[in-house]
Biopython code that builds the backbone (N, CA, C, O; Angstrom):
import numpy as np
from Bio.PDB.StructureBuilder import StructureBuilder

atoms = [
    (1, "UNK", "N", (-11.560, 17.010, 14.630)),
    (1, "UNK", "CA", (-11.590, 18.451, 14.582)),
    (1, "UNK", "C", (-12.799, 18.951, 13.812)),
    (1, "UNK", "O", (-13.397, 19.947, 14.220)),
    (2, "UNK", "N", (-13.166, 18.345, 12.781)),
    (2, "UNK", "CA", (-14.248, 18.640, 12.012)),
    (2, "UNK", "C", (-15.783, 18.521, 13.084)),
    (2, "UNK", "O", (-16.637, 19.408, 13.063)),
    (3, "UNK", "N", (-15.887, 17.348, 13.911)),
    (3, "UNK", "CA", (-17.071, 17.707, 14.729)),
    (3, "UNK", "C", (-17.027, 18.999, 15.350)),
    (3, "UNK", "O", (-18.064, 19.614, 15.599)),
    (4, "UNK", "N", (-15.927, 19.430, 15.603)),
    (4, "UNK", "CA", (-15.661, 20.609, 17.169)),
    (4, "UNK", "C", (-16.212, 21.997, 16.060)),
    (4, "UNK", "O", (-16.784, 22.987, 16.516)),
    (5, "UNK", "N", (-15.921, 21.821, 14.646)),
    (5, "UNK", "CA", (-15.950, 23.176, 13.773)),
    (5, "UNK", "C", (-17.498, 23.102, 13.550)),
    (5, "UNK", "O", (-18.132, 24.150, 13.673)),
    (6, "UNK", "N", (-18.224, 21.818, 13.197)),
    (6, "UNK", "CA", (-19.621, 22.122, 13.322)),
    (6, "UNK", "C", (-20.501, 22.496, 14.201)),
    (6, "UNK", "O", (-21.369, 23.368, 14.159)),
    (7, "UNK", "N", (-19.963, 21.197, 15.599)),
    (7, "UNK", "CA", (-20.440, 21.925, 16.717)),
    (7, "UNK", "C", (-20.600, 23.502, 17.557)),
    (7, "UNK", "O", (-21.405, 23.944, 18.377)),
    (8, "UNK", "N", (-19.520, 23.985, 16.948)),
    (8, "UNK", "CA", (-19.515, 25.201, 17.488)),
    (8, "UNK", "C", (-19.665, 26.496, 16.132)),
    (8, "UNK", "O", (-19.172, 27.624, 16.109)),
    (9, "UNK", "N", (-20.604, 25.741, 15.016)),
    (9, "UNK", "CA", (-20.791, 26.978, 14.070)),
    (9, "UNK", "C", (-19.411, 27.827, 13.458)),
    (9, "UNK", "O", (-19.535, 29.017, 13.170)),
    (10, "UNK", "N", (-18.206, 27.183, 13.298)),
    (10, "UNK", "CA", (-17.314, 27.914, 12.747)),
    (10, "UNK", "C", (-16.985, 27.231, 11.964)),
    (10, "UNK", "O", (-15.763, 27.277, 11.823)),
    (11, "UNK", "N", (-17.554, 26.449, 11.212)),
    (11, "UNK", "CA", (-16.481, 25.886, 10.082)),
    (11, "UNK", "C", (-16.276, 26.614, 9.545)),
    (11, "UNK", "O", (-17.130, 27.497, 9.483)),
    (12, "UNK", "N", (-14.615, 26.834, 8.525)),
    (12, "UNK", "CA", (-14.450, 27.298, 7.396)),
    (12, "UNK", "C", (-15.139, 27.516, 5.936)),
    (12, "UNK", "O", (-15.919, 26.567, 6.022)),
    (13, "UNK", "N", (-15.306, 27.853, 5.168)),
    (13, "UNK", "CA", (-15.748, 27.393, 3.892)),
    (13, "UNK", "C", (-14.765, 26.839, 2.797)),
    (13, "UNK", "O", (-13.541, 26.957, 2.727)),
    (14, "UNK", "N", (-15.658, 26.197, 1.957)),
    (14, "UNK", "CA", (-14.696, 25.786, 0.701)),
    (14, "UNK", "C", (-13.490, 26.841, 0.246)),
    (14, "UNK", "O", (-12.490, 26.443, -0.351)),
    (15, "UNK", "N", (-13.681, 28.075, 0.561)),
    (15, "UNK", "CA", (-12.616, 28.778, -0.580)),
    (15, "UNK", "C", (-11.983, 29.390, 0.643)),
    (15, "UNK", "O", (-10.915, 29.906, 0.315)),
    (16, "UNK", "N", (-12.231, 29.527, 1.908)),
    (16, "UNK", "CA", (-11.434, 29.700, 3.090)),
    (16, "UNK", "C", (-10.333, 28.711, 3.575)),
    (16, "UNK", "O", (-9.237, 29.096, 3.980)),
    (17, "UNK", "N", (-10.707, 27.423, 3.502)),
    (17, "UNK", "CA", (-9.981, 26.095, 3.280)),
    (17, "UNK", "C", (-8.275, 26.204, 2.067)),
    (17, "UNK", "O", (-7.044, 26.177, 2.083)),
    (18, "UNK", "N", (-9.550, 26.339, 1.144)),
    (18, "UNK", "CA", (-8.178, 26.547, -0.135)),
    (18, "UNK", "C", (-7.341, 27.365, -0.097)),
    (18, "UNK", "O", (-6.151, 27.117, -0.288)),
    (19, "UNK", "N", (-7.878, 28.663, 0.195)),
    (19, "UNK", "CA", (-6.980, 29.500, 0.889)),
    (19, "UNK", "C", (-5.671, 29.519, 1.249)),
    (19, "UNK", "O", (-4.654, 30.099, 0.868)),
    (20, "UNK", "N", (-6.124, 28.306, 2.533)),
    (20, "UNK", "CA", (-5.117, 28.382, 3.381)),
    (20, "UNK", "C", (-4.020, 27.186, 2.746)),
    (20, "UNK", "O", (-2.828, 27.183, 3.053)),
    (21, "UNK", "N", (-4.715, 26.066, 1.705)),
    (21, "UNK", "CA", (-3.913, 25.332, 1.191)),
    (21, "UNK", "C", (-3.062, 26.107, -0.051)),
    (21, "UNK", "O", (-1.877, 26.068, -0.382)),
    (22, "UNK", "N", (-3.977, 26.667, -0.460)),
    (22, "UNK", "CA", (-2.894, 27.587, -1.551)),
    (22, "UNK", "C", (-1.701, 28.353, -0.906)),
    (22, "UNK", "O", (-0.638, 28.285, -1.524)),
    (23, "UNK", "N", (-1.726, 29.076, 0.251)),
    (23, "UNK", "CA", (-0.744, 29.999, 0.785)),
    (23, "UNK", "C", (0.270, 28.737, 0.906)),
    (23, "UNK", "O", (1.295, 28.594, 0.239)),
    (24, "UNK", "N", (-0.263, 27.793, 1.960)),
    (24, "UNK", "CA", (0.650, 26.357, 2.284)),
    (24, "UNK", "C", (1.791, 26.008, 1.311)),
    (24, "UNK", "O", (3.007, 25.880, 1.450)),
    (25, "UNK", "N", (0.852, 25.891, 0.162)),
    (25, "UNK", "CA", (1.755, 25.375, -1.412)),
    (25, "UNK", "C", (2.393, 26.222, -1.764)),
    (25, "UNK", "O", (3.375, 25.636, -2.219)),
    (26, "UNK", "N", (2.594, 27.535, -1.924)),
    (26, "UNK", "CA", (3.512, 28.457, -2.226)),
    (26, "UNK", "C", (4.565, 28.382, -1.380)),
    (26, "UNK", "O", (5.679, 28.016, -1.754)),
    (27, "UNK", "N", (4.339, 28.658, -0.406)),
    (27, "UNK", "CA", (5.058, 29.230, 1.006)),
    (27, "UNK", "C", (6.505, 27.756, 0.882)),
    (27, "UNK", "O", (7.700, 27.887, 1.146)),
    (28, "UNK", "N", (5.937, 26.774, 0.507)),
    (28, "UNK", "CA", (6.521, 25.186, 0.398)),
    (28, "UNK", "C", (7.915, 25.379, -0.831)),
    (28, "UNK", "O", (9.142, 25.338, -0.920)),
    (29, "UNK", "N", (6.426, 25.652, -1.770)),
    (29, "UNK", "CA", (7.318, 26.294, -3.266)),
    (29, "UNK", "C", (8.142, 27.133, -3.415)),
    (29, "UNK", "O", (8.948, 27.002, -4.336)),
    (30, "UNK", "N", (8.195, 28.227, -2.578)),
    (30, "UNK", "CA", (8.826, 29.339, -2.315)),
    (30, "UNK", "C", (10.037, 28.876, -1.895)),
    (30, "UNK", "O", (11.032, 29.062, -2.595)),
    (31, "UNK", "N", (10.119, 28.119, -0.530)),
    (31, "UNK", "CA", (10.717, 27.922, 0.147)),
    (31, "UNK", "C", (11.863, 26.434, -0.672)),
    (31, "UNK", "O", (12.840, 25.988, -0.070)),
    (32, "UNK", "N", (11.504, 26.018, -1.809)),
    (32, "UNK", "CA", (11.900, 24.725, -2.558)),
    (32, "UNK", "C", (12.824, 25.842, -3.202)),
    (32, "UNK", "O", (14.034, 25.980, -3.022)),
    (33, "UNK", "N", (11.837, 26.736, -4.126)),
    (33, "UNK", "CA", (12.994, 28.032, -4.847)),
    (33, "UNK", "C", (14.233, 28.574, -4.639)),
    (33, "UNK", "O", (15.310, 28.600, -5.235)),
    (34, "UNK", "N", (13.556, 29.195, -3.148)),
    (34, "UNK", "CA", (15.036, 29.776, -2.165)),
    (34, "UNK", "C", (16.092, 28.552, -2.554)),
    (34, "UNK", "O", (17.008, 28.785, -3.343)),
    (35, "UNK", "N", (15.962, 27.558, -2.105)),
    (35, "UNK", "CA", (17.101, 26.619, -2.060)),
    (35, "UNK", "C", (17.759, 25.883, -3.106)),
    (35, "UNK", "O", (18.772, 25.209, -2.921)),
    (36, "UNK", "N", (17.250, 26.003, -4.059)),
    (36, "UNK", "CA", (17.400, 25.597, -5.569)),
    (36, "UNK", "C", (18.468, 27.373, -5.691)),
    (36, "UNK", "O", (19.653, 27.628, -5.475)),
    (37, "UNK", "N", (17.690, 27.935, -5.982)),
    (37, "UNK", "CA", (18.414, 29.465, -6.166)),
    (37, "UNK", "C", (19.869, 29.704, -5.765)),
    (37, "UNK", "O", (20.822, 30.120, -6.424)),
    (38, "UNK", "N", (19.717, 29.177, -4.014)),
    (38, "UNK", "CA", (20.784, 29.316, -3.522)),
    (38, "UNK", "C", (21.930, 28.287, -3.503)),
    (38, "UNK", "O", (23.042, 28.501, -3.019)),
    (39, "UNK", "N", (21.594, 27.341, -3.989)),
    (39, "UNK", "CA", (23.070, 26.333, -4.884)),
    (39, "UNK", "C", (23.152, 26.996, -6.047)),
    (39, "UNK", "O", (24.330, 27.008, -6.405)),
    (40, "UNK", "N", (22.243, 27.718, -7.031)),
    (40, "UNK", "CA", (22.805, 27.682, -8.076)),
    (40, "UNK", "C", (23.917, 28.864, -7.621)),
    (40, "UNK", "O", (25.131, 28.775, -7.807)),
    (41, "UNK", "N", (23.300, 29.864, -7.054)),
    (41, "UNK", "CA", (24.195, 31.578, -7.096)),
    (41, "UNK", "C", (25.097, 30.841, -5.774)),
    (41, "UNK", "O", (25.674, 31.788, -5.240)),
    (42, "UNK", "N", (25.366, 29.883, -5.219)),
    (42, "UNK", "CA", (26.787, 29.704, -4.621)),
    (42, "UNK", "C", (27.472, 28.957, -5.347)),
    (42, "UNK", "O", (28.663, 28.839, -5.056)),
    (43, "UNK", "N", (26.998, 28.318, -6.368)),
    (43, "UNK", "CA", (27.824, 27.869, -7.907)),
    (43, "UNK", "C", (28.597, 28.948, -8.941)),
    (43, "UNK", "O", (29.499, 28.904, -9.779)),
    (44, "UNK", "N", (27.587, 30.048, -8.298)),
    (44, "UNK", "CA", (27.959, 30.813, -9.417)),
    (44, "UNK", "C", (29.172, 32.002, -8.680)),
    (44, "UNK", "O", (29.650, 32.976, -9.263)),
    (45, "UNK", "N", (29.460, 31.555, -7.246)),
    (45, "UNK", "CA", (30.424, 32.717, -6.501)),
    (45, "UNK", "C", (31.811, 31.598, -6.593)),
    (45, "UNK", "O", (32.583, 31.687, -5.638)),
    (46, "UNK", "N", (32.104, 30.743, -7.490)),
    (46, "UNK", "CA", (32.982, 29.821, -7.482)),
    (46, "UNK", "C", (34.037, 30.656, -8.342)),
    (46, "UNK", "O", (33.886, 31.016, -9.509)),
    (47, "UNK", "N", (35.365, 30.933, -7.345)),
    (47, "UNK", "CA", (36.628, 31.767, -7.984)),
    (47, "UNK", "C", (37.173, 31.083, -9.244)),
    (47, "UNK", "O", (37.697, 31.842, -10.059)),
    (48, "UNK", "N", (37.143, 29.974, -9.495)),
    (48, "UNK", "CA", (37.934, 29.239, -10.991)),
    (48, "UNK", "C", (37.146, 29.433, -12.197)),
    (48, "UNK", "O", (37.586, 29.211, -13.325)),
    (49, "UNK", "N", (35.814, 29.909, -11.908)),
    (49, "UNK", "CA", (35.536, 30.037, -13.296)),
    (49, "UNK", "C", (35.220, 31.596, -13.396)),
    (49, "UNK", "O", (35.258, 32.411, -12.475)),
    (50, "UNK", "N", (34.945, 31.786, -14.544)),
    (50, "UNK", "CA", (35.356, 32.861, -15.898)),
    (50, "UNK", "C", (34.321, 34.293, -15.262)),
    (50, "UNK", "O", (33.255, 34.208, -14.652)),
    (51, "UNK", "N", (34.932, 35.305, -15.583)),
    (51, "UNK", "CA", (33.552, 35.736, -14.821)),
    (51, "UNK", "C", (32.236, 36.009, -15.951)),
    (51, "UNK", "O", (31.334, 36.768, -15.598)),
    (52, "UNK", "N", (32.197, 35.505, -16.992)),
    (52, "UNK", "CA", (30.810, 35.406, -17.852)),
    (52, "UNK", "C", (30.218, 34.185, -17.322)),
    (52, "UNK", "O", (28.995, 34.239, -17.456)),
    (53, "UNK", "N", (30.602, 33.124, -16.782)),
    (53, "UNK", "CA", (30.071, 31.927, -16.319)),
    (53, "UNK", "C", (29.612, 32.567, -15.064)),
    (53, "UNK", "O", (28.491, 32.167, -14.749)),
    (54, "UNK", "N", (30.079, 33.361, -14.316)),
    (54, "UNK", "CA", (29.581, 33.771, -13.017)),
    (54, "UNK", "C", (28.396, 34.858, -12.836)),
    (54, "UNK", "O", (27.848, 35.235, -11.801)),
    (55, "UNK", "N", (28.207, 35.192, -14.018)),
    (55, "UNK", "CA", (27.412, 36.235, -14.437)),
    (55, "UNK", "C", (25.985, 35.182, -14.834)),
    (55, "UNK", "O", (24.824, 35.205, -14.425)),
    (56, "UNK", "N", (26.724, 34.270, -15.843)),
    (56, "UNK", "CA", (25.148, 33.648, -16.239)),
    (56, "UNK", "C", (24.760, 33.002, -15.683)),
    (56, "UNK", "O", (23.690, 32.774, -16.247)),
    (57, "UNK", "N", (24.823, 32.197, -14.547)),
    (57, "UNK", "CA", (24.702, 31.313, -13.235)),
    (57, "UNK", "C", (24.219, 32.512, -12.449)),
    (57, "UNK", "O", (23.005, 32.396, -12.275)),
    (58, "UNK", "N", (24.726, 33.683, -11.875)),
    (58, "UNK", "CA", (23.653, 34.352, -11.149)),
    (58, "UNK", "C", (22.586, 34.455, -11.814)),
    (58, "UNK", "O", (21.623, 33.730, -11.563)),
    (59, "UNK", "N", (22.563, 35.437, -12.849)),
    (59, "UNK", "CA", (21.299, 35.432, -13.512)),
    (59, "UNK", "C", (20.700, 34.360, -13.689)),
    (59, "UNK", "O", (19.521, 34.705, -13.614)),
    (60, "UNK", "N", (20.723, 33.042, -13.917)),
    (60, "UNK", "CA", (19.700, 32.044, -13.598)),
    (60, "UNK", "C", (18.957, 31.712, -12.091)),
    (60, "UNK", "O", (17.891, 31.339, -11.601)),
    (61, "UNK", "N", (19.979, 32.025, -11.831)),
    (61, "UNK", "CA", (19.412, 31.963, -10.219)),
    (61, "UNK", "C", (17.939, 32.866, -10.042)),
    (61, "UNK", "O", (16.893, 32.329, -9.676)),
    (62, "UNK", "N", (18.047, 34.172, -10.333)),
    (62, "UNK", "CA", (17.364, 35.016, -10.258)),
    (62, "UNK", "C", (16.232, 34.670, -11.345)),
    (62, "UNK", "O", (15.139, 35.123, -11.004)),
    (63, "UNK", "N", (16.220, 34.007, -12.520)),
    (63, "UNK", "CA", (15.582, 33.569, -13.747)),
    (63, "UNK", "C", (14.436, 32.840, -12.637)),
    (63, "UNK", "O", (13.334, 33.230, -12.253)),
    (64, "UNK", "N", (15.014, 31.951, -12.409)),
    (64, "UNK", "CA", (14.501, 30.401, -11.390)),
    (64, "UNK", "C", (13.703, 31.308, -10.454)),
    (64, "UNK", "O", (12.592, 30.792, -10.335)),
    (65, "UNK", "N", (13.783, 32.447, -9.730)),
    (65, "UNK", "CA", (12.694, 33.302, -9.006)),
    (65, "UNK", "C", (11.753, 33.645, -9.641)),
    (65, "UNK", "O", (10.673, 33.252, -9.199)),
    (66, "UNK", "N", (11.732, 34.220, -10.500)),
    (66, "UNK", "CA", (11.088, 35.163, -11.211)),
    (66, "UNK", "C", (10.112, 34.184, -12.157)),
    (66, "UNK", "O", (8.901, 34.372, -12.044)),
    (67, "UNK", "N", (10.470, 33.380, -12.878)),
    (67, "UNK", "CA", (9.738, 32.235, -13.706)),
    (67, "UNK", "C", (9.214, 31.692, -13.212)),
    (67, "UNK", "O", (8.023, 31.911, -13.434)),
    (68, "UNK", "N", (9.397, 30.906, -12.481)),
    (68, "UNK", "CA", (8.719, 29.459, -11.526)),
    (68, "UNK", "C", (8.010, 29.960, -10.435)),
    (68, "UNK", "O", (7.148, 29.295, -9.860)),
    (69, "UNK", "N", (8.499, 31.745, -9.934)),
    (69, "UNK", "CA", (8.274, 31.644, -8.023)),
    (69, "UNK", "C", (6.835, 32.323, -8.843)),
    (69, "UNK", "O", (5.720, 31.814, -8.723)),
    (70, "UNK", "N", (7.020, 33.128, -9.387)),
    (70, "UNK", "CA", (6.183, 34.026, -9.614)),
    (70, "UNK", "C", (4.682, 33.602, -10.785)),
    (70, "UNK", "O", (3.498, 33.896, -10.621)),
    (71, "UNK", "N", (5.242, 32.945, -11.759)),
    (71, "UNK", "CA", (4.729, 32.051, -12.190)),
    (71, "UNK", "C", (3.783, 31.130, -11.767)),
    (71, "UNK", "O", (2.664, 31.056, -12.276)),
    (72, "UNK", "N", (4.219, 30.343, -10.757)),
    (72, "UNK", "CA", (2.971, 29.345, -9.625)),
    (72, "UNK", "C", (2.539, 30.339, -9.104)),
    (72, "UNK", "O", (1.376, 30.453, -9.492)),
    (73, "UNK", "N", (2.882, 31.413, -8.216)),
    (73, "UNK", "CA", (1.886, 32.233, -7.459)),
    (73, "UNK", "C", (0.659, 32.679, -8.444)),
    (73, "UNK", "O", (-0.472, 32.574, -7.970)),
    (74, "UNK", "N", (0.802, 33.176, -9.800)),
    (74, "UNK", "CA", (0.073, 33.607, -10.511)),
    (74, "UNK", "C", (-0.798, 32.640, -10.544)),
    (74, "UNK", "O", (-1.942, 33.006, -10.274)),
    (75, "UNK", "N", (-0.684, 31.715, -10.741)),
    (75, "UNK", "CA", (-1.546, 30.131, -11.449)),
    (75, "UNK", "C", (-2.269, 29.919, -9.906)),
    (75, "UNK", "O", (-3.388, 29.466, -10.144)),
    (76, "UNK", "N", (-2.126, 30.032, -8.712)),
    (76, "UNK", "CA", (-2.528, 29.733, -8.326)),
    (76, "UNK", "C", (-3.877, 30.660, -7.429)),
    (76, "UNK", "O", (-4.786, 30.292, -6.685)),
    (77, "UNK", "N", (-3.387, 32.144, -8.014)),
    (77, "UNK", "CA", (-4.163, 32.558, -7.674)),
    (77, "UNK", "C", (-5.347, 33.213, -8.906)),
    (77, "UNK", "O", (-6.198, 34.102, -8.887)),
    (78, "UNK", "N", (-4.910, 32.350, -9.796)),
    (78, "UNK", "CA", (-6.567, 31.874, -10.665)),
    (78, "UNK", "C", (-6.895, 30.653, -10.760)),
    (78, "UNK", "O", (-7.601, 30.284, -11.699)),
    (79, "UNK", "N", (-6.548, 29.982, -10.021)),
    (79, "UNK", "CA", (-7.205, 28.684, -9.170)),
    (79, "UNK", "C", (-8.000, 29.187, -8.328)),
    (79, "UNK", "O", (-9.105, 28.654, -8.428)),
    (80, "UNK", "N", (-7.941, 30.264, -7.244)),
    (80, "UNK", "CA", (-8.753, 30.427, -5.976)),
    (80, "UNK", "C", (-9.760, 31.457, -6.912)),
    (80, "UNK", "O", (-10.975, 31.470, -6.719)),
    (81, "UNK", "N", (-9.079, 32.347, -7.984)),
    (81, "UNK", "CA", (-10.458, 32.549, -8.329)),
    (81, "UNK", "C", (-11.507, 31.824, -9.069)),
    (81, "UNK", "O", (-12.632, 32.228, -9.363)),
    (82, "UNK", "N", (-10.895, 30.562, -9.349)),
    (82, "UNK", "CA", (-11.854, 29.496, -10.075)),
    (82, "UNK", "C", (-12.454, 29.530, -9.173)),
    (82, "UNK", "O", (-13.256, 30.427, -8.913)),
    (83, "UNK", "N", (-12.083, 28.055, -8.111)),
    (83, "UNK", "CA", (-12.874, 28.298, -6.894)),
    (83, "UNK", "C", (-13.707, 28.823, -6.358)),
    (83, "UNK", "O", (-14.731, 28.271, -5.957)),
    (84, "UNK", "N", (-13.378, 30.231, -6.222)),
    (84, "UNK", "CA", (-14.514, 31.405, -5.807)),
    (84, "UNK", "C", (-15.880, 31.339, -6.595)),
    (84, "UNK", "O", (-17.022, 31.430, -6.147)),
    (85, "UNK", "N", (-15.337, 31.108, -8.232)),
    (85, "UNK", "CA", (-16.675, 31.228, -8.943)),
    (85, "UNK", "C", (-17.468, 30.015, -9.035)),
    (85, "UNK", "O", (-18.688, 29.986, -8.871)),
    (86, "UNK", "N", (-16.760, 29.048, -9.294)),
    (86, "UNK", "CA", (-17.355, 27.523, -8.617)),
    (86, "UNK", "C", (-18.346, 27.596, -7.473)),
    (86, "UNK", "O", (-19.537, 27.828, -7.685)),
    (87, "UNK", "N", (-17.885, 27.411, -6.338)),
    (87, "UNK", "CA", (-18.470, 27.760, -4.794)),
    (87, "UNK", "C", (-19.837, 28.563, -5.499)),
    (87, "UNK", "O", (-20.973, 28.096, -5.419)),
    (88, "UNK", "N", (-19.530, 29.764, -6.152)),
    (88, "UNK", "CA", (-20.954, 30.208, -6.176)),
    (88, "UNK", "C", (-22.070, 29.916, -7.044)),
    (88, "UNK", "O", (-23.278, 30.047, -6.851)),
    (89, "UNK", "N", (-21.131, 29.305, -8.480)),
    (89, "UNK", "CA", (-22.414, 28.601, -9.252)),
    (89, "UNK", "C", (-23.158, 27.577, -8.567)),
    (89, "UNK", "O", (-24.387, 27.542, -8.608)),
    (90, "UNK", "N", (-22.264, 26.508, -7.763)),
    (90, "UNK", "CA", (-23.055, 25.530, -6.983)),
    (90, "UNK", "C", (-23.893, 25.839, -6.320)),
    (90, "UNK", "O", (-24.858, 25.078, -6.262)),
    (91, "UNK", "N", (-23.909, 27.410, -5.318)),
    (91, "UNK", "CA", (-24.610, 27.854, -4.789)),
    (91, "UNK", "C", (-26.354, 28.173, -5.321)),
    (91, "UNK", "O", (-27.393, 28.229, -4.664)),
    (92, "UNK", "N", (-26.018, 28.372, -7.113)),
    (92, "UNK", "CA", (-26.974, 28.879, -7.753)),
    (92, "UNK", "C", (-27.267, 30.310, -7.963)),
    (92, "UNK", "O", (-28.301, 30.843, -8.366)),
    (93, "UNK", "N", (-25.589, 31.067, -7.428)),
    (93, "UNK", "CA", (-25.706, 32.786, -7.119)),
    (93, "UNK", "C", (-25.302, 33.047, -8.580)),
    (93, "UNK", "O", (-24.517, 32.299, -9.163)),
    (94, "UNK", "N", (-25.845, 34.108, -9.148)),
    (94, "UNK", "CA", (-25.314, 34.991, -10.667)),
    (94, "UNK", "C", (-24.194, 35.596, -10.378)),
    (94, "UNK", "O", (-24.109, 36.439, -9.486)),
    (95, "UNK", "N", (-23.159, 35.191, -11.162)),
    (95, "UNK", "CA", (-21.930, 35.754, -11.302)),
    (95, "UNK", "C", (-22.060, 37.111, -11.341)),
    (95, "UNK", "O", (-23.106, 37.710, -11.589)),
    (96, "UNK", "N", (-20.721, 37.724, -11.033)),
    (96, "UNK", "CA", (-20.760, 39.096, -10.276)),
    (96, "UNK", "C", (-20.320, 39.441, -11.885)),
    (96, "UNK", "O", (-19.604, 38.717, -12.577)),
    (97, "UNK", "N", (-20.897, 40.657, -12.279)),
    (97, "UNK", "CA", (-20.535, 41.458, -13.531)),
    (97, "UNK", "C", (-19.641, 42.680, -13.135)),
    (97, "UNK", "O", (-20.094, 43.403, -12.247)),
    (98, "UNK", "N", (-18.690, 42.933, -13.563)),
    (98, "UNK", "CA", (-17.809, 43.968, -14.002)),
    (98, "UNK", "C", (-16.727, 44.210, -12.296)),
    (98, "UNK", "O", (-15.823, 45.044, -12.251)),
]
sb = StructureBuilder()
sb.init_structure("model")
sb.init_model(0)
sb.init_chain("A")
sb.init_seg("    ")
for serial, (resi, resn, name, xyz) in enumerate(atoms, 1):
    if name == "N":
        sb.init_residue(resn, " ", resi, " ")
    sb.init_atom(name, np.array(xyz, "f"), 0.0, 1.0, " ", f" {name:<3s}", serial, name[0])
structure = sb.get_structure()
């Protein structure tokens, strides 16, 4: 596939590439979350226990979104802006001011 992208002048670039691996890794992560989430909050719709146990088991559930989902998205999108600035020092371009 890589000959067909040179041959025909479309390769991607380095931070177009990552891009698409960063969305990949979330979308993965995301999708690991959902399902982690959703054993805990169907743990936590269990009639025998107390309803403060059912309370703090949802709220973790929702914890586990919010910490981890949101958390990697952040991290990863100052990775792509590493990247971005990388790509251009190699280039030898002056970082963009303000």
């Amino acid at each position: 596939m890589a000959k067909n992208e040179k041959a025909t002048g479309k390769a991607a670039g380095p931070v177009a590439s990552r891009l698409s691996q960063l969305l990949w890794a979330n979308l993965i992560f995301w999708a690991f979350l959902g399902i982690v989430s959703a054993v805990v909050y169907s743990n936590a719709s269990s009639p025998s226990d107390d309803e403060y146990i059912r309370s703090v088991l949802s709220d973790t559930a929702w914890f586990i979104i919010k910490l981890f989902g949101l958390g990697f998205t952040l991290v990863t999108l100052f990775d792509l802006g590493y990247d971005t600035f990388a790509a251009r020092a190699e280039k030898g371009e002056a970082p963009r001011q303000g």
